[in-house]
C-alpha positions in Angstrom: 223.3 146.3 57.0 223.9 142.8 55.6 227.3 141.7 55.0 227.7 138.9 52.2 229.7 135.9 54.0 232.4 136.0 51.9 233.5 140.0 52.7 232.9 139.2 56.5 235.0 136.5 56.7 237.9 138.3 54.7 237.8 141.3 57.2 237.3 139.5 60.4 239.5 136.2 59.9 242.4 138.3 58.2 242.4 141.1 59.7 240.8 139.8 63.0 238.5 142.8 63.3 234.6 143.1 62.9 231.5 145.0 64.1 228.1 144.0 65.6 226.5 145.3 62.7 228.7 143.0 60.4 228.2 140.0 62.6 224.2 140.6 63.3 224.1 140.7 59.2 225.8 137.0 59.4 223.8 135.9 62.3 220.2 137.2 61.2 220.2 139.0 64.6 219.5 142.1 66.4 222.0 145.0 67.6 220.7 146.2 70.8 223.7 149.0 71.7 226.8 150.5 69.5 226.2 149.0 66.0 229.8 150.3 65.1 231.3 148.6 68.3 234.3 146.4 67.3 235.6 143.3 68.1 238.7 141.4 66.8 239.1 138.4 69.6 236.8 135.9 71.0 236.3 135.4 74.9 234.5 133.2 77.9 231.9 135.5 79.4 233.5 135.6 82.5 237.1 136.3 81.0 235.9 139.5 78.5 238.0 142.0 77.8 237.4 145.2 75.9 237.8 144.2 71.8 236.3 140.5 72.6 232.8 138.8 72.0 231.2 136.4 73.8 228.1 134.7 74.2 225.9 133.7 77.1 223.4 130.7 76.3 223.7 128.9 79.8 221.2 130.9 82.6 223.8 129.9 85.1 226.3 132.2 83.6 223.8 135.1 83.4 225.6 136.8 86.4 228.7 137.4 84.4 226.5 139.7 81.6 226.8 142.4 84.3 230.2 142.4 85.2 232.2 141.3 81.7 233.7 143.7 79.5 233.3 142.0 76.2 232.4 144.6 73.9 229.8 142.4 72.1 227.3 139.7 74.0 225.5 137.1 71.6 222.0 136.4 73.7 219.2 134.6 72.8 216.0 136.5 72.1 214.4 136.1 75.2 217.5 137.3 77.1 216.4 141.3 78.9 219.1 143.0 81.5 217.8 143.0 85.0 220.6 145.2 85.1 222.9 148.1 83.4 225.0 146.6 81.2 228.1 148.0 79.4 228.4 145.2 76.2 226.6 145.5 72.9 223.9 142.4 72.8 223.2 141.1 69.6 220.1 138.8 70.2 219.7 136.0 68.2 217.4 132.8 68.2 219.7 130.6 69.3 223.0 131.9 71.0 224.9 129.0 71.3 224.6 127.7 67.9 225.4 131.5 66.3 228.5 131.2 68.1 229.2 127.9 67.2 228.3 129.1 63.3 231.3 132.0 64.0 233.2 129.2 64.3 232.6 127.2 61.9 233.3 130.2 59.5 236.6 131.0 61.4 237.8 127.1 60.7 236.6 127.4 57.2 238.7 130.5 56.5 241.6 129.4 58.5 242.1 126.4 56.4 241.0 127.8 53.0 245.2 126.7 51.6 245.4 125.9 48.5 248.6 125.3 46.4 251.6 123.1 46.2 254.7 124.0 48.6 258.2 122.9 48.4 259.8 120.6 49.0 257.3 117.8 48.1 256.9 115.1 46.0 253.9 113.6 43.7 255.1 110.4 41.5 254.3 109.6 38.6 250.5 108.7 37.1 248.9 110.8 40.2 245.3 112.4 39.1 244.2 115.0 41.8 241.1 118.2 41.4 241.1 121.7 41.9 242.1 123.4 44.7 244.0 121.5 46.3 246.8 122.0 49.6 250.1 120.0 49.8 252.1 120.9 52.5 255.8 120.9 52.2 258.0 117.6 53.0 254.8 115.6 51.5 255.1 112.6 49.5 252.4 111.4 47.4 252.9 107.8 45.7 252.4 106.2 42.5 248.5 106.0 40.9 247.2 108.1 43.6 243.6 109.6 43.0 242.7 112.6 45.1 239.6 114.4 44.8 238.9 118.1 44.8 239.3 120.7 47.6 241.6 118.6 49.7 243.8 120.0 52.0 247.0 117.7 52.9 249.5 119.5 55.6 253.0 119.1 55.9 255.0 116.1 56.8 252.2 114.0 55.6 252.5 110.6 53.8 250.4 108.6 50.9 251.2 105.9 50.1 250.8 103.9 46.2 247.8 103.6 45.2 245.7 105.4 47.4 241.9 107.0 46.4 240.8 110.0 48.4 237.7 111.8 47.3 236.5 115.2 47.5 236.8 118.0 50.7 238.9 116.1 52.7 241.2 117.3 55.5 244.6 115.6 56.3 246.7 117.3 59.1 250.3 117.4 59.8 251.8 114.2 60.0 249.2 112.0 58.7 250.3 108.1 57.4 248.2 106.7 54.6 249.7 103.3 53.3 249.1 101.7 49.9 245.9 100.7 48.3 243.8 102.5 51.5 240.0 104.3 49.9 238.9 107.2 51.8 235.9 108.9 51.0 234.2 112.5 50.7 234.7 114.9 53.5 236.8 112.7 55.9 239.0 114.1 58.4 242.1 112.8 59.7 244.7 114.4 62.9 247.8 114.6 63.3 249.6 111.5 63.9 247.0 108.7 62.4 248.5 106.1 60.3 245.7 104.4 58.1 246.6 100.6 56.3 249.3 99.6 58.3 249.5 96.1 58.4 247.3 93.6 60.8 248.8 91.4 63.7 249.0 88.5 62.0 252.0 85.9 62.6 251.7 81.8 62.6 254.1 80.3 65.7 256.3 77.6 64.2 257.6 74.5 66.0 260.4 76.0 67.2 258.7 79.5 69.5 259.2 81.5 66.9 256.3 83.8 64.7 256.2 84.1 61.0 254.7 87.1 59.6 251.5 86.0 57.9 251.5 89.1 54.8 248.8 91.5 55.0 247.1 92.2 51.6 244.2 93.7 52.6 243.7 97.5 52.7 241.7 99.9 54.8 238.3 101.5 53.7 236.8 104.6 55.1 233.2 105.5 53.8 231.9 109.2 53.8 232.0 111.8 56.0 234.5 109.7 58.6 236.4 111.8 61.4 239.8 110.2 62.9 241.3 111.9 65.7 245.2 112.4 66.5 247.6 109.2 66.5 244.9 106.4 66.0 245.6 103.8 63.9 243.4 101.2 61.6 245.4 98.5 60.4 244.9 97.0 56.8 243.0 93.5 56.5 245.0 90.4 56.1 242.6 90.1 52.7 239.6 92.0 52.1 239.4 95.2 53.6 239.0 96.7 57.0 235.8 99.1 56.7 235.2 102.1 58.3 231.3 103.2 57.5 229.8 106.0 56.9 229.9 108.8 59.4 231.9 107.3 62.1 233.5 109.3 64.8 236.7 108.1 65.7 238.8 109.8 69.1 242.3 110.2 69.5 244.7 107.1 70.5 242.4 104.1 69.3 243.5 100.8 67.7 241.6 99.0 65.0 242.9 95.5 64.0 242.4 93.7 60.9 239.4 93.3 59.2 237.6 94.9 61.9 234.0 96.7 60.1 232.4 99.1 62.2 228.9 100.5 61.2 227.8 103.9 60.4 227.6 106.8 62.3 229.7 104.4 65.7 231.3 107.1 67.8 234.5 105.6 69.9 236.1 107.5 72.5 239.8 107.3 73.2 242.1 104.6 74.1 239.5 102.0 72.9 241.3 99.1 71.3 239.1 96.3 69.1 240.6 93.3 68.0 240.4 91.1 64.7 237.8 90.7 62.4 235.1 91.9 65.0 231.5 93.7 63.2 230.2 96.9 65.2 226.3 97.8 64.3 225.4 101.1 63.3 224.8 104.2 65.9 227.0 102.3 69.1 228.3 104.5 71.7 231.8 103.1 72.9 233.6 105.0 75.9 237.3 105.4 76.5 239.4 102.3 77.4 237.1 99.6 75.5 239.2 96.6 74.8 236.8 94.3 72.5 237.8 91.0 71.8 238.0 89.5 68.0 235.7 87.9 66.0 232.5 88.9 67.7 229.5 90.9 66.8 227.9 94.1 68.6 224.7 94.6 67.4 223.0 98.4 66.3 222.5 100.7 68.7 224.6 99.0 71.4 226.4 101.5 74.9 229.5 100.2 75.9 230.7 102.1 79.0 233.8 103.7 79.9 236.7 101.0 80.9 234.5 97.6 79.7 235.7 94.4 78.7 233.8 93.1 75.8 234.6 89.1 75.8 231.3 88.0 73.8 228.9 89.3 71.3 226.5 92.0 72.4 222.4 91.7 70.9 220.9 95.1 69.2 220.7 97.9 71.8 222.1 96.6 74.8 224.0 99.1 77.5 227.1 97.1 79.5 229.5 97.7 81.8 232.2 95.9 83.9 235.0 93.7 82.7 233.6 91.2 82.0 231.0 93.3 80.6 227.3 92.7 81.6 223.8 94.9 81.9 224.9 98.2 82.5 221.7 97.7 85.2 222.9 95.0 87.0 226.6 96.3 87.2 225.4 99.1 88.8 222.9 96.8 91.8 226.0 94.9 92.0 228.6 97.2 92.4 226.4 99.1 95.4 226.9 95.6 97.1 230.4 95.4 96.5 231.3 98.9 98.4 229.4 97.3 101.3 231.0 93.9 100.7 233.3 94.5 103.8 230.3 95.0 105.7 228.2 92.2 104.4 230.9 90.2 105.4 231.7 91.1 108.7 227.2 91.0 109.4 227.9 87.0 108.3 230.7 86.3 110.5 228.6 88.2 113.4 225.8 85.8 112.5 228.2 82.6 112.6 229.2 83.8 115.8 225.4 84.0 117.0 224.8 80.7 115.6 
């Protein structure tokens, strides 16, 4: 039997129950064991419980098909017990991305909010589409423009001015400052704070900074994720741009003016300075620190804990601090572990000599 999508996710995300037959409709697959056998929790292979489903995809976990008590098993179609088995199998093509595809459906009906709670506030001359969320304690500025289907949760801020376009997802907590763009289907956690102002001050004669005003705002193309309690400042003028499909981690600062190209993916604690361009499809690792006004090319690998001081050409790999060819870091760092040794060989040597 074939379930339509929208009935299966009413009776298994609401009332957290469902059958192998209902989920083999969803998956395209095959029920090989109780077709009525129910399920209304999810579960690791090797942690099933009776009421759970699981999956195995990894050959390395096959063991645990024998011993879990999952009621239901996703498999792939090649998958045949050496052994009894007590789970229901549903065999599908491919059983990691069917479970993945549960969940995907399980986010999609988790979020599907719409309304407007109280208390909140919208100001005056704000446009915004059908369907959407606004959490309570959420204040929504002057002029703002927000697109359909977007979900804001509470304790969120938006600041004047503001654009936001269609199927995006603010969490709790979120911090969008004035004049900031975002585009279709961006996502942004808990904690972000988009278009606060660059680090821009002029020392004066006597040791003290002036604040040099920010009038810039931030830009996020399409299809952007930003993870929890990052932050992109606003550009001193122009705009700091965030491109298309860029994949942003948790606890990463992005200065002024900074541009980074589509689809970048940043992992956390990564911090760029001022006015610096980053190519299309990089790969940064977890505590980057790039310097300002430099260029990284397309295509570039910055590894985990580097110290970018210069521009990098198109498709380059580096690593160290000061960064250099993620090669030669490696030959070199094999001869520092032995540097203790070299030197003590030398002084042997001197001694010979």
């Amino acid at each position: 039997m074939r379930v339509p999508f929208y009935s299966f996710g009413k009776y298994f995300f609401y009332k957290m129950k469902f059958t192998a037959e209902q989920i083999a409709g969803i998956l395209e697959g095959e029920v090989v064991g109780n077709p009525s056998a129910e399920v209304y929790k999810l579960a690791k292979i090797e942690e099933g419980i009776e009421g759970s489903l699981t999956f195995l995809s990894n050959p390395k976990y096959q063991n645990y098909i024998y011993s879990t008590q999952a009621t239901i098993t996703i498999v792939n179609n090649s998958f045949e017990p050496e052994q009894p088995i007590t789970t229901t199998l549903i065999k599908v093509e491919d059983a990691y991305k069917s479970f993945s595809k549960l969940l995907e459906y399980y986010n999609q009906v988790k979020l599907m909010k719409s309304g407007i709670e109280q208390p909140s506030v919208i100001s005056e001359n704000v446009i915004y589409g059908e369907n959407l969320y606004l959490g309570s304690f959420c204040y929504i500025g002057k002029n703002v423009t927000i697109g359909k289907n977007v979900k804001i949760y509470p304790n969120s801020f938006i600041g004047d001015n503001v654009t936001i376009g269609d199927d995006c997802l603010f969490f709790a907590g979120v911090r969008i400052y004035s004049e900031t763009v975002i585009g279709n289907n961006c996502t942004i956690h808990s904690g972000t704070i988009i278009g606060s102002d660059g680090f821009g001050f002029a020392p004066l004669e006597d040791g003290t900074f002036s604040k040099i005003p920010q009038i810039g705002n931030v830009i996020l193309e399409d299809n952007v994720e930003v993870g929890s309690c990052t932050t992109i400042d606003r550009a001193t003028l122009g705009s700091t741009f965030i491109r298309k499909g860029v994949k942003l981690d948790n606890q990463i600062q992005i200065a002024h003016n900074v541009d980074i190209g589509e689809n970048t993916v940043i992992a956390s604690q990564t911090g760029i300075a001022g006015s610096t361009k980053i190519g299309k499809n990089c790969m940064i690792g977890g505590q980057v620190g790039i310097v300002g006004h430099i260029t990284i090319g397309d295509g570039v690998r910055i590894q985990a804990q580097s110290g970018i001081g210069k521009s990098l050409k198109e498709g380059e790999t580096v690593q160290g601090s000061p960064a250099f060819n993620y090669g030669d870091f490696s030959k070199s760092f094999v001869h520092f572990r032995n540097f203790p040794k070299i030197v003590s060989d030398i002084d042997e040597l001197k001694k010979k000599l």
